[in-house]
VEXDOVEX-457277 format. One record per atom (N, C-alpha, C): x, y, z; residue in one letter. Coordinates in pm, whole numbers, plus 50000, padded with zeros to 5 digits. Atoms other than C-alpha are relative to their C-alpha. Layout:
XYZa
...
// end
This chain:
499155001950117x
681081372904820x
500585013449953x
499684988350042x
681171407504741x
500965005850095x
498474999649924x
683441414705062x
500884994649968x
498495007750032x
685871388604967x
500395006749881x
499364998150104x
686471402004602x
500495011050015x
499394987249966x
686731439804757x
501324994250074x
499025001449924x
689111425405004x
501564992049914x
499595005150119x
691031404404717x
500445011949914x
499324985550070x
690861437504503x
501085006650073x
499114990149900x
692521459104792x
501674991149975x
498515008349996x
695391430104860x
500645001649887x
499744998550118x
695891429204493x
500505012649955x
499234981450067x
696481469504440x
500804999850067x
499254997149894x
698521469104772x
501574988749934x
498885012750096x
700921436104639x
500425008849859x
499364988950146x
701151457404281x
500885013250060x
498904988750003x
702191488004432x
500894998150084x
498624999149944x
704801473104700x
500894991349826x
499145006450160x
706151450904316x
500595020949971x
499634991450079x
706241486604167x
501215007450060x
499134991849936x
707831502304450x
501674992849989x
498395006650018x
710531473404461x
500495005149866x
499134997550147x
711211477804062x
500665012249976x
499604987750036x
711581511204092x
501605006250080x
498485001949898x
714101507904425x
501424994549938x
499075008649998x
715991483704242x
500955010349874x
499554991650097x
715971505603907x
500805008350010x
499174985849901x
717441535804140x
501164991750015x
498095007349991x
720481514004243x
500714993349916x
498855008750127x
721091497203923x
500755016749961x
499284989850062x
721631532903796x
500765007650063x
498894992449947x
723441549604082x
501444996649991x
498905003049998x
726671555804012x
501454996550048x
499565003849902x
729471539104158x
501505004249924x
498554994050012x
732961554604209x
500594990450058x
499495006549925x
735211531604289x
501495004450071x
498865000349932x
737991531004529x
501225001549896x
498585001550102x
741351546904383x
501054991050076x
498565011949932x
744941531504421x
500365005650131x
499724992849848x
745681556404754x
499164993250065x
500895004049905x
742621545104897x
500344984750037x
499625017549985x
743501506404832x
500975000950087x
498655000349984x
746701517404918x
500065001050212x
500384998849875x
745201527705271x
499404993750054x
500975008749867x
742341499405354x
501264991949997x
499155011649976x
745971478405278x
500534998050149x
499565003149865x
747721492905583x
499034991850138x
500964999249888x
744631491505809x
499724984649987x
500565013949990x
743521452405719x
501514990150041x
498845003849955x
747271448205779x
499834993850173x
499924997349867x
746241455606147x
499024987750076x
501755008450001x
742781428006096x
500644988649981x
500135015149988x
742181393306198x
499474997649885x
501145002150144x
740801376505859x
500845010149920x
499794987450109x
742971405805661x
500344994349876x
500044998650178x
743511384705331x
498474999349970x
500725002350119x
739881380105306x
499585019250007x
500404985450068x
739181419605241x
501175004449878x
499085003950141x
742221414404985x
499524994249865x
500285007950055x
740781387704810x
498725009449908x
500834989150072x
737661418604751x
500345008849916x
499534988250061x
739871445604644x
501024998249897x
499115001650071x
742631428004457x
499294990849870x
500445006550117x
740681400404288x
498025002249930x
501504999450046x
736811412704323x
498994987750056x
499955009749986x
735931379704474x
498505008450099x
501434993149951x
731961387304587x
500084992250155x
500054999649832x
731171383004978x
499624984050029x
500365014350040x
729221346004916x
500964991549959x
499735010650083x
731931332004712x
501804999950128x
499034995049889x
734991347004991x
499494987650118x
500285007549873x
733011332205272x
499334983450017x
500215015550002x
732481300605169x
500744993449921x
498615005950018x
735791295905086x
500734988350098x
499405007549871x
737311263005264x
501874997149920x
498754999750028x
741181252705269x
500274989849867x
499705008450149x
740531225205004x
500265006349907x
500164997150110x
739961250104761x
501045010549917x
499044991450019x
742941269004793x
501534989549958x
498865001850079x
746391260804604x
501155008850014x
499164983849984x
749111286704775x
501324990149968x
498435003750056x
752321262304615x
499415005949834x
500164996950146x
750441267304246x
499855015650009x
500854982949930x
748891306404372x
498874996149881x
501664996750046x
745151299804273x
499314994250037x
500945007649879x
742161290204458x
498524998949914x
501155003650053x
738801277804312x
498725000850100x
501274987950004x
735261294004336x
499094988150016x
501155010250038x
732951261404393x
498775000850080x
501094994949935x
730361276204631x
499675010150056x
500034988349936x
729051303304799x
499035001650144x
500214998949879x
728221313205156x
498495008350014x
501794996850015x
723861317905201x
500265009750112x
500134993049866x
722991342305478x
498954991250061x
500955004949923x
721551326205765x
498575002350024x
500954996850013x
717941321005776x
499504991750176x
500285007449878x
716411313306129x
498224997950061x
501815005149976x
712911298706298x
500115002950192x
499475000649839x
712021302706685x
500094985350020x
500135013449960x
712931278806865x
499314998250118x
500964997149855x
710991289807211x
498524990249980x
501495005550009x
707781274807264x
498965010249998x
502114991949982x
703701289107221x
500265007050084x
500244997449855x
703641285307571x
501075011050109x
498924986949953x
706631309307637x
500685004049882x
499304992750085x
707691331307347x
500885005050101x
498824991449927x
711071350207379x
499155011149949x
500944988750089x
708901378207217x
500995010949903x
499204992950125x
712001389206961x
499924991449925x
499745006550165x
712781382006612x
500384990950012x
499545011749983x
713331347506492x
502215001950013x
498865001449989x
716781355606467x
501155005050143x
499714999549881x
717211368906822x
499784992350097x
500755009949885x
715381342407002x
501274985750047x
498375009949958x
718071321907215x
500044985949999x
499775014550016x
716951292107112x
499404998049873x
500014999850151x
717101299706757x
500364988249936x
499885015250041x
716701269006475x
500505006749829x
499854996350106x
718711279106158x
499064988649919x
500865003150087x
716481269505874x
500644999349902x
499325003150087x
718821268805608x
501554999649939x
498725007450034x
721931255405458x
500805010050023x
498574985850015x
725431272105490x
500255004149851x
499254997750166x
726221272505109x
499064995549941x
500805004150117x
725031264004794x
501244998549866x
499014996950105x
726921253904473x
499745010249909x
499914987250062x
727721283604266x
499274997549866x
501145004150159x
724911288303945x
500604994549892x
499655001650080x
727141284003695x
501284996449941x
498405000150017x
730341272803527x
500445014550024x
499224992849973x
731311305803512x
500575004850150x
499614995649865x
730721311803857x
500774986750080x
499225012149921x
732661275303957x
501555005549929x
498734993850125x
736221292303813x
500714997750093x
498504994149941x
739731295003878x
500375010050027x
499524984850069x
741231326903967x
501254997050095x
497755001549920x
745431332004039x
499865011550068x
500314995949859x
746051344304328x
502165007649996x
498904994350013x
749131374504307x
500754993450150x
499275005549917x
752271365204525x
499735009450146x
500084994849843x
751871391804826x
498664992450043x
501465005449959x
747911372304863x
500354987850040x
499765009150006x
749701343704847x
500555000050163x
499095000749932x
751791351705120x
498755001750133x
501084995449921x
748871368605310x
499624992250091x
500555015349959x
747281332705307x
500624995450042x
499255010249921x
750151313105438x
499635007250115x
499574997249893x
750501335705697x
498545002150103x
501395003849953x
746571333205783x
499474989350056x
500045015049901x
746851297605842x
500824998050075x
499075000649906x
749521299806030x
499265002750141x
500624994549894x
747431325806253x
498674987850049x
501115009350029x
744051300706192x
500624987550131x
499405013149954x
746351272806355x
500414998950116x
499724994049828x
747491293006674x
498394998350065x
501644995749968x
743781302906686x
499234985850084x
499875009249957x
743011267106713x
500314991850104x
499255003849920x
745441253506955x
499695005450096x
500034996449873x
744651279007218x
497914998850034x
501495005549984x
740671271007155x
499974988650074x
499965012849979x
741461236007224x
498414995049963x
501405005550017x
737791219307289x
498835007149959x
500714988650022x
736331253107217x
499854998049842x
499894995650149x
737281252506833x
498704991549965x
500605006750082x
734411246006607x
500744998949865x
499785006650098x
735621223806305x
499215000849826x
501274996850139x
734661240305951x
500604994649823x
499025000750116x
737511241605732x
500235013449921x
500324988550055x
736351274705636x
501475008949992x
498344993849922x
739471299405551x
499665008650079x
499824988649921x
738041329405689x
498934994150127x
500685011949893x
736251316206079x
499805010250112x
500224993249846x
734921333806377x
501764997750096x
499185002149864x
737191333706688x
500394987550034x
500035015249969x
736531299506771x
499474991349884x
499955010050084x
736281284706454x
498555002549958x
501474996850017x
732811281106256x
499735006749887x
500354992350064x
731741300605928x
499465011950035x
500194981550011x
731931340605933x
498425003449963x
501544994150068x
727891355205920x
500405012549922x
499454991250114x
727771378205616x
499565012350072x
500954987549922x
725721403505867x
501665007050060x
498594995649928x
728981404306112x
501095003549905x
499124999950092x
731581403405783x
499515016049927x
500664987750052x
729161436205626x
500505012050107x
499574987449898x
729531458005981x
501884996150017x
498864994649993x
733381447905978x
500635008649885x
499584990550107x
733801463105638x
499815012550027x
500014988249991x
732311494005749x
500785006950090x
499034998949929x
734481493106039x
501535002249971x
498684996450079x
737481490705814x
500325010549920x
500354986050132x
735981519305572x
500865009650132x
500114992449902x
735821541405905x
501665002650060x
498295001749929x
739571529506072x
501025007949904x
499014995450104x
741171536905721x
499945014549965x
500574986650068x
739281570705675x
500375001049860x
500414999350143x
738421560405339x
498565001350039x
501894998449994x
734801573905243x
499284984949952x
500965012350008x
731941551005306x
499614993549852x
500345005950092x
730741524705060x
499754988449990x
500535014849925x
729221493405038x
501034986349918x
499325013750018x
731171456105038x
500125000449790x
500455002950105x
730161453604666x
500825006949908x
498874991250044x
732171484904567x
501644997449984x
498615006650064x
735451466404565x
499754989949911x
499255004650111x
734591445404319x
499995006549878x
499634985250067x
734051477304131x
501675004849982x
498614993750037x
737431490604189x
500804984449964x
499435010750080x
739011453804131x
499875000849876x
500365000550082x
737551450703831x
500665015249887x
499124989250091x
738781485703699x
501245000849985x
498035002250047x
742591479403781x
499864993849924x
499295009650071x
742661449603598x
499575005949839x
499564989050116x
741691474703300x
500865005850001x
498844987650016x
744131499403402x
501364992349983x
498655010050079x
746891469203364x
499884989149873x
499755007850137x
745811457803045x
499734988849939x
500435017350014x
744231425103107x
498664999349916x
501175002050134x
742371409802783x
498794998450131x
501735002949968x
738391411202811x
499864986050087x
500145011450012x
738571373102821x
500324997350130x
499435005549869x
740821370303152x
499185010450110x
501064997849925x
738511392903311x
498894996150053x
501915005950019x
735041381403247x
500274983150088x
499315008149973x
736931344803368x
500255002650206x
499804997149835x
738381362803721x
498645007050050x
501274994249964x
734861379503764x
499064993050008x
500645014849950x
732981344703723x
499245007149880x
501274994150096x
730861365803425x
499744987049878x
500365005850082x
729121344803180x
499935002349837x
499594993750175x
730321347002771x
498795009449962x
500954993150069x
726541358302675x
499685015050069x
500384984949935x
726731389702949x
500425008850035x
498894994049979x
730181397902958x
500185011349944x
499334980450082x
730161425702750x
499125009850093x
500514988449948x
727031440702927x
500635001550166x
499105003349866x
728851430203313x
501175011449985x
498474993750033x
731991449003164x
499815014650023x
500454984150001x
729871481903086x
499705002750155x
500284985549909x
728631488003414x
500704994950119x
498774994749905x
731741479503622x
501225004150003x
498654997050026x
734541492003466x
499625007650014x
500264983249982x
734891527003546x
501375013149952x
499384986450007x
737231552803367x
500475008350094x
499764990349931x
739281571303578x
500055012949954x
500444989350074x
739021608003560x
501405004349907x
498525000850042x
743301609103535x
500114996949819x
500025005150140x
742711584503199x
499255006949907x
500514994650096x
740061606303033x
500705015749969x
499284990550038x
742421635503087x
500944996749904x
499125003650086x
744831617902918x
499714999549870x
500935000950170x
742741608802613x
499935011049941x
500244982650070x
742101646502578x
501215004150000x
498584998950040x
745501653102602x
500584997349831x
499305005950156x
746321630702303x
499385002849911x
500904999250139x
743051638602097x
500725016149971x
499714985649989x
744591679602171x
501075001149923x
498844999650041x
747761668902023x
500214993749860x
499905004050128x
747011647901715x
498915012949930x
500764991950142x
744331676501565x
500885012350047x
499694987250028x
745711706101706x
501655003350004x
498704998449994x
749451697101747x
500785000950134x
499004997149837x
751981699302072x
500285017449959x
499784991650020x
752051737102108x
501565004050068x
498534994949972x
755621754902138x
499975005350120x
499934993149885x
754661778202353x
498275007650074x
501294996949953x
751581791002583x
498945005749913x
501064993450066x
748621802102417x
500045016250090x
500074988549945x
748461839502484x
498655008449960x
501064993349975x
744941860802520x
500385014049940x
499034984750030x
745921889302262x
499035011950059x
500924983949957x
742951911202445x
500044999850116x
500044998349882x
744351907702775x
501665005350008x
498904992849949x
747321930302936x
500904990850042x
499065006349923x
750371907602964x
501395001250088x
498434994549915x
752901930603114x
500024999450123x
499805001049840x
753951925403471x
500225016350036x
// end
């Protein structure tokens, strides 16, 4: 008895300190700070996704913020490109998998390498909350993006013939099928890399989304709304992804420089320094 409760104790300190270690991991990345992508940089993954199969859905990240789950488990029902706006009603799970090999002959890799892998769980899930089941309008070049995606989607198709798997999904493998968020994660970094914009993770555009639609002026309300945020958390959601550019806080100091101390005429001059040429 006394072994089991030592062995019980041990598990018990070991379980506490991987908890502590997670809280503390998680604490570290809530607080690191995240720069987001300026307008040059947008302006640069634009050309480069120009060049990408799938290129409105890395649009859909950077223009509207639209999280990786709610993108990839996007199907054509849910889109509206005569009105321009597409609705948010589920989101795309990451695959979870079991072996499928037998006892009697393991493949001896991970369940998710084993070639006769048994996904274990669903493609989607409905989204938690009204906020997260939303509308969001969809600007006219996205709009256009999308036609011209199904267009491609529809070639894609046709030359699959018996090959195509049947999803509905907008954004689709090669041959049809829902996009894995694993493969969709390494093409982003692939796109970081092509564009020679500095690294940063998927998540970071809806960072910089989220800050244009400050820098053009859009009420709180139509934010919190295109961001899926919920009324009771929107204000704290707001604080830690909007981000101040450094341009705008120059500006501010600019104007605070000019209402106390005035627009000066002419240079400030250093009367204890030699100004003769």
């Amino acid at each position: 008895m006394h072994a089991w409760i030592t062995t019980c104790g041990s598990a018990w300190s070991r379980g506490e300190e991987r908890r502590r270690v997670g809280e503390t991991a998680r604490m570290e990345e809530e607080e690191t700070e995240v720069e987001p992508y300026s307008l040059e940089e947008v302006q640069r993954l634009l050309l480069e996704v120009n060049k990408r199969r799938n290129s409105a859905r890395w649009m859909l990240a950077l223009a509207l913020g639209l999280r990786q789950g709610e993108t990839l488990g996007l199907r054509w029902a849910d889109v509206d490109l005569d009105n321009e706006h597409l609705k948010l009603p589920r989101n795309r799970l990451r695959p979870r998998y079991e072996h499928g090999c037998t006892e009697a002959s393991p493949c001896g890799r991970k369940p998710g390498y084993c070639p006769d892998r048994v996904q274990v769980r669903r493609e989607t899930k409905n989204a938690k909350s009204r906020a997260g089941r939303r509308a969001v309008p969809l600007p006219g070049p996205l709009v256009a993006m999308l036609r011209s995606h199904a267009e491609e989607q529809a070639r894609e198709r046709k030359a699959a013939g018996n090959l195509w798997v049947e999803s509905d999904y907008v954004f689709t493998k090669p041959l049809g099928g829902p996009l894995s968020p694993n493969t969709d994660y390494h093409d982003w970094k692939r796109l970081l890399e092509d564009a020679r914009v500095r690294g940063g993770r998927l998540h970071d555009a809806r960072h910089t989304a989220t800050t244009v639609l400050m820098l053009l002026g859009v009420p709180d309300r139509v934010i919190d709304q295109i961001m899926g945020w919920e009324p009771g958390t929107s204000a704290r959601m707001r604080a830690r992804y909007l981000h101040v550019p450094d341009a705008m806080l120059k500006d501010v100091a600019r104007k605070i420089a000019s209402v106390i101390w005035g627009t000066p005429e002419t240079p400030t001059v250093d009367k204890n320094q030699d100004n003769e040429n």
